[in-house]
KEKE-3310 file (N, C-alpha, C; in steps of 0.2 Angstrom, whole numbers, plus 5000, padded with zeros to 4 digits):
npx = (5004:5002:5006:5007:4998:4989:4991:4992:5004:5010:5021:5031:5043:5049:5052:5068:5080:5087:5102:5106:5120:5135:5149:5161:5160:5164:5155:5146:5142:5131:5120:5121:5116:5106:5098:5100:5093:5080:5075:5078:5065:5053:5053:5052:5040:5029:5032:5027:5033:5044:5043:5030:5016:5006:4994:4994:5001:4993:4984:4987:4990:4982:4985:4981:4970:4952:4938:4923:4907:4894:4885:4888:4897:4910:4923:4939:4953:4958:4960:4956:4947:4954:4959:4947:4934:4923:4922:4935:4942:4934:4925:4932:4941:4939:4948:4946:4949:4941:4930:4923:4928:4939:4933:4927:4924:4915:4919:4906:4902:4912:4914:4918:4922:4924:4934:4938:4934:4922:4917:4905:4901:4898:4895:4905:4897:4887:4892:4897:4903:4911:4909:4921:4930:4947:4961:4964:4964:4969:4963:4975:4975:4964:4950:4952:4954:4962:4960:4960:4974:4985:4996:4991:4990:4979:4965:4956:4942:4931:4921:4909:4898:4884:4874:4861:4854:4843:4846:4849:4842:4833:4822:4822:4811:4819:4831:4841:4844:4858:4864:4873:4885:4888:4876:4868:4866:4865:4878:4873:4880:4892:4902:4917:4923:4935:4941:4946:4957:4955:4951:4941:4941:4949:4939:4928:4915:4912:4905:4902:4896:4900:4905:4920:4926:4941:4948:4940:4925:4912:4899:4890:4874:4866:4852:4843:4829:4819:4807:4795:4780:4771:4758:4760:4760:4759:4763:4769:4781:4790:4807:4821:4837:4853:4863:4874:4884:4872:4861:4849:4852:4847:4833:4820:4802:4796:4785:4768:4771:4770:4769:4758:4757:4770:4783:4793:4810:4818:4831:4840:4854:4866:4883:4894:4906:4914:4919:4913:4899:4883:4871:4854:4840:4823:4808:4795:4785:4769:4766:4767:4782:4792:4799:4817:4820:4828:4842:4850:4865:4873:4888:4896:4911:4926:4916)
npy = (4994:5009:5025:5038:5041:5047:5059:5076:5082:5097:5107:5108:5116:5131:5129:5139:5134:5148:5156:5154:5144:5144:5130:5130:5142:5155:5158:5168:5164:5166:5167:5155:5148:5152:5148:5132:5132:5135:5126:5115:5121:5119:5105:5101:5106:5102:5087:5071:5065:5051:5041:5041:5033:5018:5020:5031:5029:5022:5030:5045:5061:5073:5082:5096:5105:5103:5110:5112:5110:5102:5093:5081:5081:5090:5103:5102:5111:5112:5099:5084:5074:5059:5053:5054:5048:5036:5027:5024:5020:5010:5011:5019:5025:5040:5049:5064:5082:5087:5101:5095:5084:5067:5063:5047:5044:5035:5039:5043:5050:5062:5077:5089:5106:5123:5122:5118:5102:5093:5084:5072:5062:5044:5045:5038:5027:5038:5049:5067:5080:5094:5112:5115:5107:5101:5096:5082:5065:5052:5032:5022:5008:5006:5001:4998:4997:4988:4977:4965:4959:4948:4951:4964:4974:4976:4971:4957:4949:4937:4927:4917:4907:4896:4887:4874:4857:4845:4829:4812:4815:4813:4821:4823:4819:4819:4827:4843:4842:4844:4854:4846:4837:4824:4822:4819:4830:4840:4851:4864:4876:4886:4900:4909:4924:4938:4929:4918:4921:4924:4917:4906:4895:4883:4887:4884:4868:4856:4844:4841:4851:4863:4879:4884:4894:4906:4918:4926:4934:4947:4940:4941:4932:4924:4913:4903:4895:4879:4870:4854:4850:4843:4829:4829:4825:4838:4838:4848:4859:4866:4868:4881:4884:4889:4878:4869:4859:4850:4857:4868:4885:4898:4899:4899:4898:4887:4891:4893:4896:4904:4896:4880:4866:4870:4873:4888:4894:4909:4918:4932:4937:4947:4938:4936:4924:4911:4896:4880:4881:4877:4873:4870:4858:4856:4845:4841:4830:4816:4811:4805:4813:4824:4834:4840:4854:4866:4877:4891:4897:4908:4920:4931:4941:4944:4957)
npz = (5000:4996:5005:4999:4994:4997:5000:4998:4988:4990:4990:5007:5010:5000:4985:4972:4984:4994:5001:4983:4979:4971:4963:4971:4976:4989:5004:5017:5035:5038:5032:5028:5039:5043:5034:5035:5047:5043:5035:5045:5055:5049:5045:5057:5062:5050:5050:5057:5069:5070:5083:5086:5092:5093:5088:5084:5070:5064:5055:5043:5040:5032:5027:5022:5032:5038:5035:5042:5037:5041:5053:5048:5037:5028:5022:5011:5006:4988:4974:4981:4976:4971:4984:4991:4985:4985:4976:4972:4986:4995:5010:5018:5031:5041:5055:5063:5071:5084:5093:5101:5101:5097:5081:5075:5055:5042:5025:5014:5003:4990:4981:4969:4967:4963:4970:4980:4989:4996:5008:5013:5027:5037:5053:5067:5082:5086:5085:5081:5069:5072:5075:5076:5070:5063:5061:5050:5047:5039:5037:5037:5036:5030:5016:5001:4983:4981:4988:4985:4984:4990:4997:5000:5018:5021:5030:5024:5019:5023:5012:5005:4997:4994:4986:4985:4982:4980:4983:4988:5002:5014:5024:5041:5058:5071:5074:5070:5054:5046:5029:5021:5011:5014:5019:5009:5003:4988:4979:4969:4964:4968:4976:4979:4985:4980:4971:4976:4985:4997:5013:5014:5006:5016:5026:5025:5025:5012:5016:5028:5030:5038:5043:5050:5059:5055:5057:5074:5075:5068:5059:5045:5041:5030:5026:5014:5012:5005:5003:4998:5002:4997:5003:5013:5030:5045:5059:5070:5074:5059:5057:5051:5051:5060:5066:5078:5085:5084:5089:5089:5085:5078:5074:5060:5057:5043:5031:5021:5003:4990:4981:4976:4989:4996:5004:5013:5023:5028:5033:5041:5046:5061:5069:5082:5076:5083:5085:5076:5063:5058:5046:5046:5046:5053:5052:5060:5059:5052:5041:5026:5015:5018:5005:5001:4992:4989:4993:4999:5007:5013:5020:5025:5032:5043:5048)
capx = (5000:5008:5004:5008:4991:4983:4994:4994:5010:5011:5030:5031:5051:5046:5061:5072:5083:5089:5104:5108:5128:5138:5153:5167:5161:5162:5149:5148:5140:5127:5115:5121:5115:5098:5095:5098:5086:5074:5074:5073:5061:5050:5051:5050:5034:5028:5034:5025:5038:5044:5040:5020:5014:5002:4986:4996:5004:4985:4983:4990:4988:4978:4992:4977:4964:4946:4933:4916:4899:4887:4888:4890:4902:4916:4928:4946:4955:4959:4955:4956:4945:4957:4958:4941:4930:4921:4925:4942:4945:4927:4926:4940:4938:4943:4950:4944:4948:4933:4929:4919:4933:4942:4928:4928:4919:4917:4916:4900:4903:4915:4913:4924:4920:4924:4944:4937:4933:4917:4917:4899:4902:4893:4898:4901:4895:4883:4895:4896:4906:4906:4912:4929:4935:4953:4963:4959:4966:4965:4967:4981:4973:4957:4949:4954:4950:4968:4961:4961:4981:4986:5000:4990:4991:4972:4961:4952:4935:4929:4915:4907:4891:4883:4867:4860:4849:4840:4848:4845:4841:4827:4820:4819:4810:4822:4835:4841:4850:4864:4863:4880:4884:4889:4868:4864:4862:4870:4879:4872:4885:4898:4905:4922:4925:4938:4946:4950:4962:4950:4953:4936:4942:4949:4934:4918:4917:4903:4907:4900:4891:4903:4910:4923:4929:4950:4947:4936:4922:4905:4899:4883:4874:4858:4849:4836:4828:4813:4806:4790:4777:4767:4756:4763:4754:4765:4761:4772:4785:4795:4810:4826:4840:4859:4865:4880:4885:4864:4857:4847:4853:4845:4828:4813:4799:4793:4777:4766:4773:4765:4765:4753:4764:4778:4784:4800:4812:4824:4833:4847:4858:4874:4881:4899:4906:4921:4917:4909:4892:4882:4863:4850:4835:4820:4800:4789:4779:4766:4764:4773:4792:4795:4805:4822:4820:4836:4844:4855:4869:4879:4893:4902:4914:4922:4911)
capy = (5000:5016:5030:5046:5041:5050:5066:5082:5085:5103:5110:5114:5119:5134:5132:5133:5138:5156:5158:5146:5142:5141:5127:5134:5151:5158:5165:5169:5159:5168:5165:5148:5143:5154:5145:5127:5133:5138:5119:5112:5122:5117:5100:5101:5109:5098:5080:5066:5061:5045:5040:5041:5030:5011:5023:5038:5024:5018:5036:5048:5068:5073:5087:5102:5106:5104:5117:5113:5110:5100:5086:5074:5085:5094:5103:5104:5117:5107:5092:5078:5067:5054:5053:5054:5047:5031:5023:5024:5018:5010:5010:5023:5027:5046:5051:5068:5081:5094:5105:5089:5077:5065:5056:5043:5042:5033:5042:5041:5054:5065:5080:5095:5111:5130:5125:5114:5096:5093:5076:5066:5056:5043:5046:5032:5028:5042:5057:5071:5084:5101:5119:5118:5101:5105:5090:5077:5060:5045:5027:5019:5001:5006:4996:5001:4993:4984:4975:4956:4958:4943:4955:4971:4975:4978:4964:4953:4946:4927:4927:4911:4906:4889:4884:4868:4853:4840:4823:4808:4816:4812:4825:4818:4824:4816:4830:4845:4840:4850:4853:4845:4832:4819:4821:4817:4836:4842:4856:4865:4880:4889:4907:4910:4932:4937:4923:4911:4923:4923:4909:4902:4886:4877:4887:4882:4861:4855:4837:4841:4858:4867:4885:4883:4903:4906:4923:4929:4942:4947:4939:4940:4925:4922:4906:4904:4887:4878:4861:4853:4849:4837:4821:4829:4828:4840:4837:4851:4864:4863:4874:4881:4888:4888:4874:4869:4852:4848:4863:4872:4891:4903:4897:4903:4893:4886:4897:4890:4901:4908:4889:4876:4864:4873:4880:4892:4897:4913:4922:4933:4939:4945:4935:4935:4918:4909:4889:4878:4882:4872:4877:4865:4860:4851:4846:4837:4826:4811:4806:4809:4815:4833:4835:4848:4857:4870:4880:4897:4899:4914:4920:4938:4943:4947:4963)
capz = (5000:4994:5008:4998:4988:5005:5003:4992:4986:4992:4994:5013:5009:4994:4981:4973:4992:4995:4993:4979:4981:4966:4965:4973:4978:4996:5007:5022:5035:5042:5027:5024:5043:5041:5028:5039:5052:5042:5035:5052:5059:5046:5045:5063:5060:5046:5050:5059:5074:5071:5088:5085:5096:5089:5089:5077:5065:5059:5053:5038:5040:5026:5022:5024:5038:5035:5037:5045:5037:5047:5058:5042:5030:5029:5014:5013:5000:4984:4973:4982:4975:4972:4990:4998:4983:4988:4970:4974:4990:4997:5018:5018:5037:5044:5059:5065:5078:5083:5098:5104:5102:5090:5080:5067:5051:5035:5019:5010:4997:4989:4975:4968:4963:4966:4971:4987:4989:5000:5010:5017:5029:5041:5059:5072:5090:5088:5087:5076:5069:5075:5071:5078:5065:5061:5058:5043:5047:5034:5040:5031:5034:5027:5015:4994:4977:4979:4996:4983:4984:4995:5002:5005:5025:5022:5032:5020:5021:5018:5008:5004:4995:4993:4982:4985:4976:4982:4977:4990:5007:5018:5028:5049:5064:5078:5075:5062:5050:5043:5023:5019:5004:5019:5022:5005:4998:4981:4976:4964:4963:4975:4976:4984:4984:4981:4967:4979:4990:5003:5016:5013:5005:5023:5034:5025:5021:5011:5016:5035:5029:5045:5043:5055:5058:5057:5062:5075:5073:5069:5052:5042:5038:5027:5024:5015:5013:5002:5004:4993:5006:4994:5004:5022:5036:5050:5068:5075:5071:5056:5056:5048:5054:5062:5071:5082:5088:5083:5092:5082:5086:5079:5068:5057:5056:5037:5029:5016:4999:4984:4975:4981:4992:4996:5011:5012:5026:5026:5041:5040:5055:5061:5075:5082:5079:5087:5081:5069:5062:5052:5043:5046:5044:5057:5051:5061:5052:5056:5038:5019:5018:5015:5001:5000:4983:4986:4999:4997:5013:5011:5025:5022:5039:5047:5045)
cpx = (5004:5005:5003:5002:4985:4985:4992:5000:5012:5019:5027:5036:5048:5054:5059:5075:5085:5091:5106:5117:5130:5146:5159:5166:5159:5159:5151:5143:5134:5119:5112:5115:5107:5094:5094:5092:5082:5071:5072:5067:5055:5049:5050:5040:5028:5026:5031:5029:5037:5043:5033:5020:5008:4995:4989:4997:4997:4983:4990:4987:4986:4983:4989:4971:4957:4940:4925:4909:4894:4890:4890:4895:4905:4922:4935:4947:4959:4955:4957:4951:4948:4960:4952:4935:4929:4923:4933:4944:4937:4929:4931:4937:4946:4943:4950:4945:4943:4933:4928:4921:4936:4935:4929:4923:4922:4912:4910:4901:4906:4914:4917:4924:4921:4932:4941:4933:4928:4915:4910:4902:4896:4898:4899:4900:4892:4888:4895:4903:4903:4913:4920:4934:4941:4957:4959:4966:4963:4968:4969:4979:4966:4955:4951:4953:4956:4967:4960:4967:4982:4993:4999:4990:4983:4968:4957:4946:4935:4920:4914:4897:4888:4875:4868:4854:4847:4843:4845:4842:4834:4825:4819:4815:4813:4827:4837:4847:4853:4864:4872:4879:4885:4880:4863:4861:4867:4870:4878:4877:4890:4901:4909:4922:4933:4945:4948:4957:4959:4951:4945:4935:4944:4944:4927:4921:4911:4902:4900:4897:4893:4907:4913:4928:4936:4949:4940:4933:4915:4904:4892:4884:4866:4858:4841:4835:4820:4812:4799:4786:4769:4764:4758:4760:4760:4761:4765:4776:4790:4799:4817:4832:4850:4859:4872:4880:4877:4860:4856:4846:4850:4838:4823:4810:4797:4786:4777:4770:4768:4764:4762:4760:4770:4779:4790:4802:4819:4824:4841:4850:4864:4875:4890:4902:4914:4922:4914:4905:4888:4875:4859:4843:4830:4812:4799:4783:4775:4765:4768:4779:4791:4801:4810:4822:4826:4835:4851:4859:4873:4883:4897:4905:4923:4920:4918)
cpy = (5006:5023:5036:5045:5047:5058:5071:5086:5093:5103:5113:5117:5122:5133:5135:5138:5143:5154:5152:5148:5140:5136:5132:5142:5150:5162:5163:5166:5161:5164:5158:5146:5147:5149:5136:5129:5133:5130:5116:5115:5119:5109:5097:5101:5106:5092:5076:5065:5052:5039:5040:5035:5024:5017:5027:5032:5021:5025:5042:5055:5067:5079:5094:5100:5105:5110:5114:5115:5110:5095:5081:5077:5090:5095:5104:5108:5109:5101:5090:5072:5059:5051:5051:5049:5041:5026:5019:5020:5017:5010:5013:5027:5033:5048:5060:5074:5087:5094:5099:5082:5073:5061:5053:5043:5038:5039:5038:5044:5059:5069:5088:5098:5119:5129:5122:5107:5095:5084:5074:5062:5052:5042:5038:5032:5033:5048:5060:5077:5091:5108:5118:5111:5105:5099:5084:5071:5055:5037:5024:5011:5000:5002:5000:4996:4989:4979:4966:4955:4955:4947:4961:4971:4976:4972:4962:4950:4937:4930:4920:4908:4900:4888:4876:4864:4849:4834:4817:4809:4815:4816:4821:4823:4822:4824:4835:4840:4845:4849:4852:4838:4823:4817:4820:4823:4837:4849:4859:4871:4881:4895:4908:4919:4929:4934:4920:4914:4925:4916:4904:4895:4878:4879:4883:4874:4857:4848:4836:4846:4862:4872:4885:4891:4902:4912:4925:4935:4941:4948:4936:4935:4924:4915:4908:4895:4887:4869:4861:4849:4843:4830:4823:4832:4831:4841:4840:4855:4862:4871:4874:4887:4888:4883:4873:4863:4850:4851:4869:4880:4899:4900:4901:4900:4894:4889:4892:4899:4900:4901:4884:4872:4863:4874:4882:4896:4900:4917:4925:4939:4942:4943:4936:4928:4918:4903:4888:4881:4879:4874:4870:4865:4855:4850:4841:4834:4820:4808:4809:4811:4821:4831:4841:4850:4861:4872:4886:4898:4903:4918:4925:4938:4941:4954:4968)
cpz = (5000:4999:5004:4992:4990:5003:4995:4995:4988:4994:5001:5013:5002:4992:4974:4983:4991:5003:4990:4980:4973:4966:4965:4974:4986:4998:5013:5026:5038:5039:5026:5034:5045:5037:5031:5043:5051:5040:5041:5053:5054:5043:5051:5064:5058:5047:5056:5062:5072:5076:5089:5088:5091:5087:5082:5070:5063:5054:5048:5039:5035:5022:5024:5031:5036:5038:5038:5043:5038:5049:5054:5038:5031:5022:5016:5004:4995:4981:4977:4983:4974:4978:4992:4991:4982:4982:4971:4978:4996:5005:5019:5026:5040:5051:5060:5070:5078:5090:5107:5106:5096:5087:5073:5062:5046:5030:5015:5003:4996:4984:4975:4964:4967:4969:4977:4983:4997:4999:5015:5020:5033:5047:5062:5079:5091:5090:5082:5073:5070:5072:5073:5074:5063:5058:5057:5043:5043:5037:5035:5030:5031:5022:5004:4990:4976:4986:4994:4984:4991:4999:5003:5013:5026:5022:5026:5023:5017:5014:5005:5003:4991:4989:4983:4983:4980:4979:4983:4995:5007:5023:5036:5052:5068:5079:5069:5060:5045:5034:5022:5013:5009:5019:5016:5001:4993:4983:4970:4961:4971:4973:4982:4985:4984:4974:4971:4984:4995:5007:5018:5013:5010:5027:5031:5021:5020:5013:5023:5035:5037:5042:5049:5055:5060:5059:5066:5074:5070:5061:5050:5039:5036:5025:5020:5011:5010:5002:5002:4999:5004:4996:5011:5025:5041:5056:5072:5071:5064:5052:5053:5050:5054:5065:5073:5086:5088:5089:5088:5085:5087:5074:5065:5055:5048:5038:5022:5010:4995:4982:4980:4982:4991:5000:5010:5021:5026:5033:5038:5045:5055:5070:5074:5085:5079:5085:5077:5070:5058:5050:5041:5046:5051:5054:5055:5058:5055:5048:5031:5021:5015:5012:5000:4993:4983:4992:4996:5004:5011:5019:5022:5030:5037:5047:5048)
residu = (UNK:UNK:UNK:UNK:UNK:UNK:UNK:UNK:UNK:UNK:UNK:UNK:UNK:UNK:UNK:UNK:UNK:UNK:UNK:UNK:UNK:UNK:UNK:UNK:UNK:UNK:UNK:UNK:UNK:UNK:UNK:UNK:UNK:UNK:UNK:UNK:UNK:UNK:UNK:UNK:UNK:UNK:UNK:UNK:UNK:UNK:UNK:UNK:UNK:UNK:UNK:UNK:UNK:UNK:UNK:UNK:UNK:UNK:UNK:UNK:UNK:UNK:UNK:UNK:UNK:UNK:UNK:UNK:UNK:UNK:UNK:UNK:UNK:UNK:UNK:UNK:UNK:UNK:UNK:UNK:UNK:UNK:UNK:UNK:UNK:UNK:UNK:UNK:UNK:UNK:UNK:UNK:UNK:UNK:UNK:UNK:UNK:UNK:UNK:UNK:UNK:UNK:UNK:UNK:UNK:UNK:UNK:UNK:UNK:UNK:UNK:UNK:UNK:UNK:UNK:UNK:UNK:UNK:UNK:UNK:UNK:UNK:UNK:UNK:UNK:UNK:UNK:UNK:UNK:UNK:UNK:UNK:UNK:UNK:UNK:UNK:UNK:UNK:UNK:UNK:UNK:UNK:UNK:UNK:UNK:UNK:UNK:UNK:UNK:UNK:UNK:UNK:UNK:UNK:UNK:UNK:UNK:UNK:UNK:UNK:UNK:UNK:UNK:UNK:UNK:UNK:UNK:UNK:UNK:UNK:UNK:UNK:UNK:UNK:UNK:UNK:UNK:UNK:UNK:UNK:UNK:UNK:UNK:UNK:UNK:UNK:UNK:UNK:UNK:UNK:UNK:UNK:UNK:UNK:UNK:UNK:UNK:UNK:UNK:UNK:UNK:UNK:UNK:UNK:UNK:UNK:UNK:UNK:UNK:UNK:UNK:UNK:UNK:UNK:UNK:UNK:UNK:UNK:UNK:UNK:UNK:UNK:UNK:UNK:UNK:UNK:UNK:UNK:UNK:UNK:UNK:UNK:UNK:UNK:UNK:UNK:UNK:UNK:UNK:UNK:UNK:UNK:UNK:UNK:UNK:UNK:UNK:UNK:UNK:UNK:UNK:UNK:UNK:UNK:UNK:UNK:UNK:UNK:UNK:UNK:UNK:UNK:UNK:UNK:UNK:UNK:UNK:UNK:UNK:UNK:UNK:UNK:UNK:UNK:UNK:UNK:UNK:UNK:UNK:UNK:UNK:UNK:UNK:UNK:UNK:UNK:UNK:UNK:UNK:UNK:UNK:UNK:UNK:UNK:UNK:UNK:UNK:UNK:UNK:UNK:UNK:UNK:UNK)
# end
């Protein structure tokens, strides 16, 4: 990840130096050591201590100061679209400081006209920007359109999406059962993100239908789920949901759908997992077999 993508080049030293030196001519020394101080003081001035502390090093000065809109928006002198504009560099999250305190935002929207660059943001934790914003931090780990690059520093997400068939499975009521190919269900596709530089391919295993998480964290998870109710009598609830070691987690009961015997169940959550998880299914029945027609599992995180 290239830092100086964040910055505007702005000369803080104006050249060329005053005075220029030609080879071999002698001055005197007064000028010459005017002319050092003036250097230091100004990269004194300027420069980032290399000392920055774990907190400072996640963040990039913006080079200018921003001027204060409303609690969502704020311009800085300059284009910097290539900077702030969400195309660019999506979930680019700003570091802030205002009267009120430091506060984070992501950019929503960026647009550039009249010789300033005017920034929307979405606040977080319910705080706002206020009249006294001055310093414009960008986080350097943020998320960019180069975040597929298996050696960007920028966390990656699993993303993982499974379509499933009916092939020989039999629907129980003793216990759920997990939609995996061990249980008799087909794959009908499968979606990695990403191209396959995601580490989806050792967490989710369609063998045993277990996303087993390498990292933790808080990870969206939708189900939805269709079964042919054709000749079945049901003597009790019949549901669909998460499971875990055959505990059925978090469920949503099957509904009759628009076509005659069908019922459909769809749930979608975020939950912070740490272990397996596996998407199951339970009917109660006293006569006929529910049949599984398909099923969609999809897992994005960590969020």
């Amino acid at each position: 990840m290239k830092i100086n993508r964040f910055l505007n080049l702005n000369a803080i030293i104006p050249l060329p130096l005053v005075p220029q030196i030609s080879d071999g001519q002698v001055i005197d020394a007064v000028p010459v050591m005017a002319l050092a101080n003036y250097i230091a003081a100004a990269v004194n001035a300027n420069a980032q201590p290399i000392t920055s502390g774990p907190v400072l090093a996640q963040w990039q000065y913006l080079g200018v100061n921003g001027t204060f809109i409303s609690t969502t928006s704020f311009s800085v002198p300059g284009n910097y679209l290539a900077t702030f504009y969400p195309a660019n560099f999506p979930g680019l999250k700003l570091q802030t400081t205002n009267t009120g305190g430091t506060v984070y935002s992501y950019v929503v929207n960026a647009s550039f006209g009249g010789g300033i660059t005017t920034v929307t943001v979405v606040n977080v934790a319910g705080a706002v920007l206020d009249a006294g914003l001055s310093t414009v931090n960008i986080g350097i780990l943020g998320s960019s359109t180069g975040n597929t690059i298996p050696s960007s520093a920028v966390p990656q997400k699993s993303i993982v999406q499974y379509v499933w068939g009916h092939n020989t499975d039999v629907l129980e009521t003793t216990a759920p059962k997990v939609i995996s190919t061990n249980n008799g269900f087909s794959i009908v596709s499968a979606n990695y993100g990403g191209a396959g530089l995601f580490p989806v391919g050792p967490e989710f295993n369609s063998a045993t239908g277990l996303f087993t998480i390498s990292r933790g964290g808080y990870y969206q998870i939708s189900v939805q789920i269709q079964i042919a109710t054709t000749g079945v009598t049901f003597s009790g609830s019949s549901i669909g949901g998460t499971t875990s070691g055959g505990t059925m987690n978090f469920s949503t009961g099957f509904v009759a759908g628009v076509q005659a015997n069908t019922a459909y169940a769809s749930l979608s959550y975020v939950d912070y997992l740490s272990g397996p998880i596996g998407f199951g299914l339970l009917c109660t029945f006293s006569a006929g077999t529910p049949v599984f027609t398909s099923a969609v599992t999809t897992i994005v995180g960590p969020l």
